[in-house]
Backbone as CSV, one residue per row, in Angstrom:
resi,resn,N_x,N_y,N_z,CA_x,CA_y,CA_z,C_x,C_y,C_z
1,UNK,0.840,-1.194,0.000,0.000,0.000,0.000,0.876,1.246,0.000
2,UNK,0.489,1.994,-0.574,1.404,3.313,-1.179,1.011,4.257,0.298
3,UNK,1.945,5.141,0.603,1.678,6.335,1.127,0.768,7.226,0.539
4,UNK,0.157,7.792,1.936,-0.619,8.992,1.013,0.152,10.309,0.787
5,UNK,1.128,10.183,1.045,2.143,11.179,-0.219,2.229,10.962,-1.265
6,UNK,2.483,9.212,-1.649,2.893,8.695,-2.832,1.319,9.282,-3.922
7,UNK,0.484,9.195,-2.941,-0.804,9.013,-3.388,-1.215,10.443,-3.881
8,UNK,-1.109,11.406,-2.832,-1.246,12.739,-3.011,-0.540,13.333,-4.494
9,UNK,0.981,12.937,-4.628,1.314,12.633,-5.750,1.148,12.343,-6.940
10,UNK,0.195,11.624,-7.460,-0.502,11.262,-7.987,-1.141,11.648,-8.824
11,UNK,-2.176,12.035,-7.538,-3.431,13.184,-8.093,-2.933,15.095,-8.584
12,UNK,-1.847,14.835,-7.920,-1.333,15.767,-8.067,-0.772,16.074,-9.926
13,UNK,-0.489,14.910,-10.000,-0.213,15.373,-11.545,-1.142,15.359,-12.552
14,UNK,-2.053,14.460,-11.666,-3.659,14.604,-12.518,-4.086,15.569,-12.435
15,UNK,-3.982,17.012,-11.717,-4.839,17.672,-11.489,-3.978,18.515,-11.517
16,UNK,-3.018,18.938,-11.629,-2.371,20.349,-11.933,-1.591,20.715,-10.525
17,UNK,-1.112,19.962,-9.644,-0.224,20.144,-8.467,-0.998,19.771,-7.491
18,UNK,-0.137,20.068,-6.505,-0.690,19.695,-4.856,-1.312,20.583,-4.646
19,UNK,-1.369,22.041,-4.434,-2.600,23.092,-4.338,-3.551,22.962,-4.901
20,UNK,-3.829,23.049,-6.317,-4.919,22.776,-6.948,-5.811,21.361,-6.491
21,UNK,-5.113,20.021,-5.538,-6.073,18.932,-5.883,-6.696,19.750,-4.199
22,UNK,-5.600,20.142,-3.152,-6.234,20.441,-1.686,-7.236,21.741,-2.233
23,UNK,-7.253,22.620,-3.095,-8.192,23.477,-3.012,-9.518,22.826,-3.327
24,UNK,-9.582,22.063,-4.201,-10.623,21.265,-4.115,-11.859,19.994,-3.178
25,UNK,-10.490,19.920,-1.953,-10.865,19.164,-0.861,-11.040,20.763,0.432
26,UNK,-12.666,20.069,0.939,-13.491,20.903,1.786,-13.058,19.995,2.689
27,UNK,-12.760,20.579,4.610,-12.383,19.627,5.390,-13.515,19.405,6.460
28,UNK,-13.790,18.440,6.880,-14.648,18.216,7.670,-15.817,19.587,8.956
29,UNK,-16.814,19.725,9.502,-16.749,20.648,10.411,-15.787,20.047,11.678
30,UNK,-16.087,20.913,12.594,-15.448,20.757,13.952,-16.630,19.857,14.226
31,UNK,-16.027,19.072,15.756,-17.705,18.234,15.902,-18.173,19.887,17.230
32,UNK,-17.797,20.245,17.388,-18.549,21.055,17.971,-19.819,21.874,17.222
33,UNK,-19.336,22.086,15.984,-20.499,22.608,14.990,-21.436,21.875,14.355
34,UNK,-20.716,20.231,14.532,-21.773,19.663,13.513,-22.903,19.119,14.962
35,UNK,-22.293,19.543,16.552,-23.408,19.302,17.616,-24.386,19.855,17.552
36,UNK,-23.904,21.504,17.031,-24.825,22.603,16.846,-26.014,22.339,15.946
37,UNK,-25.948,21.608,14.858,-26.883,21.463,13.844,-27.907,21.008,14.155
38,UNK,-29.336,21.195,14.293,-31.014,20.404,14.554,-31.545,19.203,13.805
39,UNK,-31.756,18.571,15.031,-31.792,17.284,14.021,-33.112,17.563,13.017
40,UNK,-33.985,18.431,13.123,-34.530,18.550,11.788,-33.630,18.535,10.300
41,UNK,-32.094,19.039,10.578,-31.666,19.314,9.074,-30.897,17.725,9.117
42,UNK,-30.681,17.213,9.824,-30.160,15.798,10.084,-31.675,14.841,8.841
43,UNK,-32.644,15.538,9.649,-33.593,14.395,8.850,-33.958,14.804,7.416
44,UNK,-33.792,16.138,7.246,-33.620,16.785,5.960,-32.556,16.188,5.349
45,UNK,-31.688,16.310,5.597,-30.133,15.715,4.570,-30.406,14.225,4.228
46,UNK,-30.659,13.239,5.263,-31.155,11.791,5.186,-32.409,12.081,4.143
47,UNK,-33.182,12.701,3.780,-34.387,12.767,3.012,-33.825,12.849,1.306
48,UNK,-32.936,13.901,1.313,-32.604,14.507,0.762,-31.647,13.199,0.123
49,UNK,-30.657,12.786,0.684,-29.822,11.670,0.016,-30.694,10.802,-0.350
50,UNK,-31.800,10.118,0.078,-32.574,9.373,-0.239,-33.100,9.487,-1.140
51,UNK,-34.248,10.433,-1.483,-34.501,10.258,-2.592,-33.945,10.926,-3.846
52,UNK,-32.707,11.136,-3.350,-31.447,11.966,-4.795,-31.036,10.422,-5.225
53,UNK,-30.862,9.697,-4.416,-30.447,8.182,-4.656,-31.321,7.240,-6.021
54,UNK,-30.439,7.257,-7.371,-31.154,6.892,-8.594,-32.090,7.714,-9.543
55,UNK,-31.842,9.103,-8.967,-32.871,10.057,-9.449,-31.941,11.326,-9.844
56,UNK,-32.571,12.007,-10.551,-32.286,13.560,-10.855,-31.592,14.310,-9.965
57,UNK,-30.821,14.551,-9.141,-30.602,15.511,-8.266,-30.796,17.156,-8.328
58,UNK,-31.078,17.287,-9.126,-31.424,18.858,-9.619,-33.150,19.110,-9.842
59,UNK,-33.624,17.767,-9.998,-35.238,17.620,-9.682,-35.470,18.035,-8.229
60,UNK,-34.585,17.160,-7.816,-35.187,17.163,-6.078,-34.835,18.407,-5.645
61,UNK,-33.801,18.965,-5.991,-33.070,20.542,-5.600,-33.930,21.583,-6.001
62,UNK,-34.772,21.491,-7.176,-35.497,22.040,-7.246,-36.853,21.848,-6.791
63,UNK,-37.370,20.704,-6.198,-38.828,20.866,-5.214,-37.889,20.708,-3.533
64,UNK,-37.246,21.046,-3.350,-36.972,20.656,-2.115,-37.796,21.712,-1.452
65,UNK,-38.190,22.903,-1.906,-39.021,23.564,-0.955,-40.451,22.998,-0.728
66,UNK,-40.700,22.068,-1.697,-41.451,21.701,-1.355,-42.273,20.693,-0.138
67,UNK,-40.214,19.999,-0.441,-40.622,18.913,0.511,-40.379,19.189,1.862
68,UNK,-39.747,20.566,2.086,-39.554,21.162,3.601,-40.753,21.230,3.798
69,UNK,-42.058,21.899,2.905,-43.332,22.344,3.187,-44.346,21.009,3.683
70,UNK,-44.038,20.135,3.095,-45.075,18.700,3.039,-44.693,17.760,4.247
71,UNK,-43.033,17.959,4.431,-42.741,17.056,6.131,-42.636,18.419,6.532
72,UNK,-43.153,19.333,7.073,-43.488,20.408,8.280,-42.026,20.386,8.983
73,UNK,-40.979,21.081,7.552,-39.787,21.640,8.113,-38.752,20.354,9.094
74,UNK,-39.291,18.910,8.502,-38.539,17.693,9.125,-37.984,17.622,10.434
75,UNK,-39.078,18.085,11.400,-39.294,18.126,12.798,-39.421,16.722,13.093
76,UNK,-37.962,15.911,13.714,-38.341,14.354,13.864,-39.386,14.214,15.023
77,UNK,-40.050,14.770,15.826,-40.910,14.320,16.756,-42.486,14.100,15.817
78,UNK,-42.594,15.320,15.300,-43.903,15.062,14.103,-43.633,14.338,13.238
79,UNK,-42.619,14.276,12.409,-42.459,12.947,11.478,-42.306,11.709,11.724
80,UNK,-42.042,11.124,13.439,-41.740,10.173,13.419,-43.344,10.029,13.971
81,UNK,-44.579,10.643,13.894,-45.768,10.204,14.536,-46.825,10.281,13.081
82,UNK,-45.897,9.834,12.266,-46.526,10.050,10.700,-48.171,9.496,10.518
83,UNK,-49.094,10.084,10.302,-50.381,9.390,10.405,-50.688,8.869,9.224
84,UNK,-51.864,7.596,8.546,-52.392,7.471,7.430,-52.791,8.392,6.623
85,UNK,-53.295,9.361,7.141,-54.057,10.951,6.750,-52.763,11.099,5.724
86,UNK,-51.959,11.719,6.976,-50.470,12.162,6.338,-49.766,11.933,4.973
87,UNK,-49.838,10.497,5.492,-49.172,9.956,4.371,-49.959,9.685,3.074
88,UNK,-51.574,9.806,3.115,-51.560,9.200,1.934,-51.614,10.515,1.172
89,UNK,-52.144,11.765,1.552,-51.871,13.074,1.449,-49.995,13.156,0.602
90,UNK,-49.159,12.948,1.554,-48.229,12.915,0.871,-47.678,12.009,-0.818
91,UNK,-48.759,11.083,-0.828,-48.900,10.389,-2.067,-49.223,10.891,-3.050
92,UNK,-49.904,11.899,-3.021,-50.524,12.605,-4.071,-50.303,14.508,-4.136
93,UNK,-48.921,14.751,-3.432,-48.853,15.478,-3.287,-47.659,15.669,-4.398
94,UNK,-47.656,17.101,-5.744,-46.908,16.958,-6.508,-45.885,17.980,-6.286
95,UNK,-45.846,18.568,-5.439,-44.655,18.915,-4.933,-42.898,18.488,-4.541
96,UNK,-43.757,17.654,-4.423,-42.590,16.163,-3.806,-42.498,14.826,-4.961
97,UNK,-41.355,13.979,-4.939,-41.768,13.419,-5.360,-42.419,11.870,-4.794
98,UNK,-43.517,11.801,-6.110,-44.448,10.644,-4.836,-43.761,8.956,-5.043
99,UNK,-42.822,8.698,-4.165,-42.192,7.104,-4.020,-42.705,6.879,-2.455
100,UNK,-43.631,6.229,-2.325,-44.137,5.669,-1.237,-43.237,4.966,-0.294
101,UNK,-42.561,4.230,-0.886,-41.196,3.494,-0.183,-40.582,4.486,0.747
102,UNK,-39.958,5.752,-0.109,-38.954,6.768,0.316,-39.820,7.625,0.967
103,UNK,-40.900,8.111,0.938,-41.925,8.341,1.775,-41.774,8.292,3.119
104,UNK,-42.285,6.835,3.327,-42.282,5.917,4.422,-40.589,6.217,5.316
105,UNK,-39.840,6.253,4.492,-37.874,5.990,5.191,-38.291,7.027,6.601
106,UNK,-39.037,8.462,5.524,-38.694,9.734,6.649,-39.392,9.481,7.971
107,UNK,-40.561,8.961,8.175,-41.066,8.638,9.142,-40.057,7.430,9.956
108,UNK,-39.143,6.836,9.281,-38.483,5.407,10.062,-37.530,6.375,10.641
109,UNK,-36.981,7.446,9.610,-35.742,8.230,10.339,-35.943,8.915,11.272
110,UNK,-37.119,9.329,11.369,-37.439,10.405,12.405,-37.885,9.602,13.312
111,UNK,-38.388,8.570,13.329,-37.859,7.702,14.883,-36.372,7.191,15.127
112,UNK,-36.201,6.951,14.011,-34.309,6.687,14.762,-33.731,7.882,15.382
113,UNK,-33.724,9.031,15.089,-33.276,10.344,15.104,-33.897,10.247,17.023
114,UNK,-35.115,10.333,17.045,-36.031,10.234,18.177,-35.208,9.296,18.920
115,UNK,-34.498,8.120,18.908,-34.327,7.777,19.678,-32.921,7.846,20.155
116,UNK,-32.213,8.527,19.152,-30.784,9.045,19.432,-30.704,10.250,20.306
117,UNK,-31.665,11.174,19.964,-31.712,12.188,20.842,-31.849,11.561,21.968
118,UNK,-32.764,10.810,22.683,-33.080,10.278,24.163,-32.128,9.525,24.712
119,UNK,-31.347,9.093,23.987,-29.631,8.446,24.335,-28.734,9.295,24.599
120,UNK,-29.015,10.606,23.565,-26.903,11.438,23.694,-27.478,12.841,24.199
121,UNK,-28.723,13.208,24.019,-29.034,14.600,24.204,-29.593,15.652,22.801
122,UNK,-29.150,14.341,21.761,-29.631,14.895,20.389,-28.832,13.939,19.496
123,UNK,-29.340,13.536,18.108,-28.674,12.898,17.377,-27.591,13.798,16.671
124,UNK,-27.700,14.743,16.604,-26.666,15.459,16.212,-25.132,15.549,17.005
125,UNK,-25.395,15.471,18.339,-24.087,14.797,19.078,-23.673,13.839,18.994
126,UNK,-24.726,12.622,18.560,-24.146,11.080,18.637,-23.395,11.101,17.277
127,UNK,-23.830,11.388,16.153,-23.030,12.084,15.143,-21.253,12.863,15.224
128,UNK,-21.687,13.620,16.002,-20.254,14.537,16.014,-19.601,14.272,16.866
129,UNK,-19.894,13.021,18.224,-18.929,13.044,18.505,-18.391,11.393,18.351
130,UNK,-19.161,10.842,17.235,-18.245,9.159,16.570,-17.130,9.533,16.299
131,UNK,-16.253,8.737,17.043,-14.811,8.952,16.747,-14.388,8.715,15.525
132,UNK,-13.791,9.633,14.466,-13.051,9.241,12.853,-12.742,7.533,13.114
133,UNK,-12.067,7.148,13.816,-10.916,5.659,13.529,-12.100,4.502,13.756
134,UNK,-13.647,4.505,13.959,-14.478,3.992,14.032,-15.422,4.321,12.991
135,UNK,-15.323,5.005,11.956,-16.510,5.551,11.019,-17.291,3.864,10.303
136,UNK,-16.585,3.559,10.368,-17.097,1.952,10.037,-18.342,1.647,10.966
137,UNK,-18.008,2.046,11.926,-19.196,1.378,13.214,-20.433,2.635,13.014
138,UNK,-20.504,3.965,12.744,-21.559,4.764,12.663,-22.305,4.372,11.311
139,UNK,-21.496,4.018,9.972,-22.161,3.534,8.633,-23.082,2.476,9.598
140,UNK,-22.671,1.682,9.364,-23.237,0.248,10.187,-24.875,0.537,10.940
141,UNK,-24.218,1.875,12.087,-25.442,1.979,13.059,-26.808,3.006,11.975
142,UNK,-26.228,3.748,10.715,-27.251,3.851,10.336,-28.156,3.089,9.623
143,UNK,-27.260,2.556,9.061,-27.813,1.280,7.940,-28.845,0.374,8.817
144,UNK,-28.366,0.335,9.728,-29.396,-0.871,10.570,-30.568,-0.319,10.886
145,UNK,-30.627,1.138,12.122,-31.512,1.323,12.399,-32.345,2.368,11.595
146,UNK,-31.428,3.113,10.590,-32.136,4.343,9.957,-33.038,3.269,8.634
147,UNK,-33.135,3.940,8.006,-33.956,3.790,7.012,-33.313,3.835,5.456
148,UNK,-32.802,2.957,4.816,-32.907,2.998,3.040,-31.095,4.114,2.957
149,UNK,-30.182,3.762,4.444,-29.349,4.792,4.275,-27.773,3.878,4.427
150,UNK,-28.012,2.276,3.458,-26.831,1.559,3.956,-26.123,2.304,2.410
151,UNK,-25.398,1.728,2.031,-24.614,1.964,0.826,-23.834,3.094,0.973
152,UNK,-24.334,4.177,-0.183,-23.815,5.925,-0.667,-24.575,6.502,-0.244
153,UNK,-25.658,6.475,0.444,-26.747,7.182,0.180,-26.670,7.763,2.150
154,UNK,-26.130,6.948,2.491,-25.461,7.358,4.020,-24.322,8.098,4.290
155,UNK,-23.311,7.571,3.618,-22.281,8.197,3.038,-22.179,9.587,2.582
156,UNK,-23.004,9.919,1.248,-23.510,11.401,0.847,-23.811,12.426,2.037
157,UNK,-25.187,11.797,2.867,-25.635,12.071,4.101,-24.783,12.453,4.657
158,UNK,-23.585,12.030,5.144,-23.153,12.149,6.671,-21.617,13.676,6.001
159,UNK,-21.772,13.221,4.672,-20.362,14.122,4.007,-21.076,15.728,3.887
160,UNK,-22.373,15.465,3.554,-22.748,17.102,3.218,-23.372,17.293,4.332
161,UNK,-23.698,17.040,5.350,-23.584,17.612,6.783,-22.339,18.008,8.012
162,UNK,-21.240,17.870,6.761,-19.757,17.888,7.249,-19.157,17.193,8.406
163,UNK,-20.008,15.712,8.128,-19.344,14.702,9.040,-17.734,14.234,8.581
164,UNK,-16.669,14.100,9.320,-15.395,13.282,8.670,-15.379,12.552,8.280
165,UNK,-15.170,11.878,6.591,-15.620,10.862,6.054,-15.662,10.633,4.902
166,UNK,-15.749,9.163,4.536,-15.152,8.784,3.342,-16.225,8.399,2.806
167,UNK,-16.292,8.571,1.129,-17.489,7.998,0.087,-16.628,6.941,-0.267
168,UNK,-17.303,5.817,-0.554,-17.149,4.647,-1.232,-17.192,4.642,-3.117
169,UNK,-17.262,5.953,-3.572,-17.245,5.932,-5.287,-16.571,5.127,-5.846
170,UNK,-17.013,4.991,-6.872,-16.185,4.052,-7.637,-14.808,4.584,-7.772
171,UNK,-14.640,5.703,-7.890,-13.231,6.079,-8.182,-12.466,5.908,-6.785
172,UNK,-12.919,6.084,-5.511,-11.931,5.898,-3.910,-11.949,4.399,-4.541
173,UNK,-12.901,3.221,-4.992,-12.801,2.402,-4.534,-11.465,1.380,-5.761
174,UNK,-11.754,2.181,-6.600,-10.676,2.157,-7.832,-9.223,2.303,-7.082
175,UNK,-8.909,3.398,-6.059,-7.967,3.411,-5.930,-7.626,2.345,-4.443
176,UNK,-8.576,1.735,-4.038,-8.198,0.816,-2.333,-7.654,0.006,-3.237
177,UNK,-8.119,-0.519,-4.596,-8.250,-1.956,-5.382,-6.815,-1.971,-5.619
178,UNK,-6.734,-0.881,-6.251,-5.165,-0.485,-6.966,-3.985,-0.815,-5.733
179,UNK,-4.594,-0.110,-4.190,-2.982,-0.188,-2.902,-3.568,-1.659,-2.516
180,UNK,-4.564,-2.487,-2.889,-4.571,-4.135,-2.622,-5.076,-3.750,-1.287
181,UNK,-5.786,-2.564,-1.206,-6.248,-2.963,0.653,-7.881,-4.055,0.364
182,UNK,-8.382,-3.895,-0.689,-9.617,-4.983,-1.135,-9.624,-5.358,-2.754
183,UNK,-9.981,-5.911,-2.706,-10.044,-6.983,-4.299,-11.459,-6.726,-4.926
184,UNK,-12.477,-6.039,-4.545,-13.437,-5.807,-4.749,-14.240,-4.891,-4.624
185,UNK,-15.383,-3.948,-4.413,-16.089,-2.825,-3.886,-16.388,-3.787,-2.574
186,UNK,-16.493,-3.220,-1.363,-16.496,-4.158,-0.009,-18.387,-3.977,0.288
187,UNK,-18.104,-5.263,0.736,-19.291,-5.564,1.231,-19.452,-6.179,2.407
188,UNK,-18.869,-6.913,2.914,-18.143,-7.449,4.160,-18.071,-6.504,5.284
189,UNK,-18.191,-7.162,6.731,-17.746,-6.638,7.606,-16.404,-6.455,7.575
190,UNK,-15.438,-7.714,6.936,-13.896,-7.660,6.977,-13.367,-7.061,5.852
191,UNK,-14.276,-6.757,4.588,-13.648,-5.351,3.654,-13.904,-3.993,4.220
192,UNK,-14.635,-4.080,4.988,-14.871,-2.656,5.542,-13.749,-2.417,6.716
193,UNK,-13.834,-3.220,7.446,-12.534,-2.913,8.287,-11.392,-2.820,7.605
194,UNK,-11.354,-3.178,7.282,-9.387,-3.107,5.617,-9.308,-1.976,5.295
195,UNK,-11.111,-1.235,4.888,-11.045,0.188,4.111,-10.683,1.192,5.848
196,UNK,-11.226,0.977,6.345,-11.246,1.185,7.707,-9.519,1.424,8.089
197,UNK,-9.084,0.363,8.392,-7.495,0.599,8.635,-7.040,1.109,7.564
198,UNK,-6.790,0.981,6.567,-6.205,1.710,5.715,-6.463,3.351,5.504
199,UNK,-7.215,3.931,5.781,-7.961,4.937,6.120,-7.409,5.422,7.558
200,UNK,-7.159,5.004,8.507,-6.895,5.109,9.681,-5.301,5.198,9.666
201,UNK,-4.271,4.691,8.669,-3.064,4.665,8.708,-2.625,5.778,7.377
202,UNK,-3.471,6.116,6.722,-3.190,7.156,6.111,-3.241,8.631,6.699
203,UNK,-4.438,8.607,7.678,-4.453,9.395,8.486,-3.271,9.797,10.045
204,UNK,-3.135,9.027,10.138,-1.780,8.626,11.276,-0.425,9.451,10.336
205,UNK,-0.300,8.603,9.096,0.783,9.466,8.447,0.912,10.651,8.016
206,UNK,-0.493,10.869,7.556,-0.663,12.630,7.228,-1.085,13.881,7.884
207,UNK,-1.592,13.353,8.669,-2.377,14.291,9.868,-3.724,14.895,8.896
208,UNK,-4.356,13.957,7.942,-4.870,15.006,7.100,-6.576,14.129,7.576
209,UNK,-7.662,14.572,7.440,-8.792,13.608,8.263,-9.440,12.875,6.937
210,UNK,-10.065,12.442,7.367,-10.555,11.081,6.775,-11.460,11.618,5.117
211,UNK,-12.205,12.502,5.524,-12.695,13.444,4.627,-11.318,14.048,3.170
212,UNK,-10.846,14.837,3.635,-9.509,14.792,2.686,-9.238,13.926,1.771
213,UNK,-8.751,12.783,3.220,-8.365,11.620,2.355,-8.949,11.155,1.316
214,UNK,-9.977,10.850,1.453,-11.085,10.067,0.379,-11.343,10.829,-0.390
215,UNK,-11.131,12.060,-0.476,-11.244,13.160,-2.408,-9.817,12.756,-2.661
216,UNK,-8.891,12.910,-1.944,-7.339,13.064,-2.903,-7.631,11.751,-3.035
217,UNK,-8.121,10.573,-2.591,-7.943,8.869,-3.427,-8.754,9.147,-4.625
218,UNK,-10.342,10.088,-4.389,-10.751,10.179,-5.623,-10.411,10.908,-6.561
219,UNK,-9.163,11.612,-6.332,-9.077,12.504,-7.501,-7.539,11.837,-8.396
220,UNK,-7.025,10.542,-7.772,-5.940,10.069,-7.839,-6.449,8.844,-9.437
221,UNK,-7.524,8.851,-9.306,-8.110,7.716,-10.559,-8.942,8.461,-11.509
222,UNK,-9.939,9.345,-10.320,-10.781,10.644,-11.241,-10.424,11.851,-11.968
């Protein structure tokens, strides 16, 4: 497995130097700021990755006011008490778009959310303060208990709410394949830990966070 100098390197000639690939890498928030955030925009962003997931993203960007208007500003205590009324209302509502499935997630999230808050003080802390060298174990805890958010679509989530953290794209995953830390896109508990340490020892060497890391791998193939 190459250094992430060797690596930085790389991308670096792909992209016109070492300044040009870091101006392009945004670095994580502080977790003190990402405590600050309401878990309404927590259940907004999860909404938001969801149904961007296989779809238009510039569709949804453009009704998203809508869909702030139709989940009542993604207040997880009201969304997670989603009624039949509600929802079937939301079925036929063309503001939004109508996938019943993805529908349904926001009401599952806004009880997970609900029940993170009653554990840490808010899900937005249990969030900010998962330790980086464990990000493996928070994917995991959403996938299980959240809703429709295992894969990218958690991933996306947790990156544009400026959690520290790595996307799984084809292009990061182009480059794990390439340093032999997996033979495959991981699916495994034991490819994920591999991406996991390897991730964790790049970070050790660079001082650079996990977030970083995973654009300069993607910009090293991309």
């Amino acid at each position: 497995m190459r250094s992430f100098e060797e690596i930085l390197a790389i991308s670096a000639e792909r992209h016109g130097g070492v300044e040009a690939v870091m101006a392009q890498v945004q670095p994580p928030k502080p977790a003190e700021e990402l405590a600050a955030i309401g878990d309404d925009r927590w259940l907004a962003q999860m909404t938001k990755s969801i149904f961007q997931a296989g779809f238009n993203w510039k569709v949804i960007e453009t009704k998203w006011p809508g869909f702030e208007e139709a989940f009542r500003g993604f207040d997880p205590g009201a969304c997670s008490m989603m009624d039949d009324a509600w929802f079937d209302s939301l079925l036929t509502n063309t503001a939004i778009v109508r996938n019943g499935t993805k529908i349904r997630s926001v009401q599952e999230n806004a009880a997970f959310l609900v029940d993170l808050a009653r554990a840490h003080g808010s899900a937005a802390r249990c969030f900010a303060e998962w330790p980086s060298e464990d990000y493996i174990g928070l994917l995991a805890l959403i996938k299980k208990e959240g809703s429709r958010l295992g894969g990218t679509s958690g991933q996306y989530m947790l990156r544009m709410m400026g959690k520290d953290s790595f996307i799984l794209s084809r292009d990061v995953v182009a480059r794990l394949i390439a340093e032999g830390v997996i033979d495959k896109p991981p699916a495994s508990k034991k490819a994920m830990a591999a991406v996991q340490a390897a991730f964790n020892t790049w970070r050790a060497e660079s001082g650079r966070s996990l977030t970083e890391i995973s654009r300069v791998l993607a910009m090293s193939c991309g």
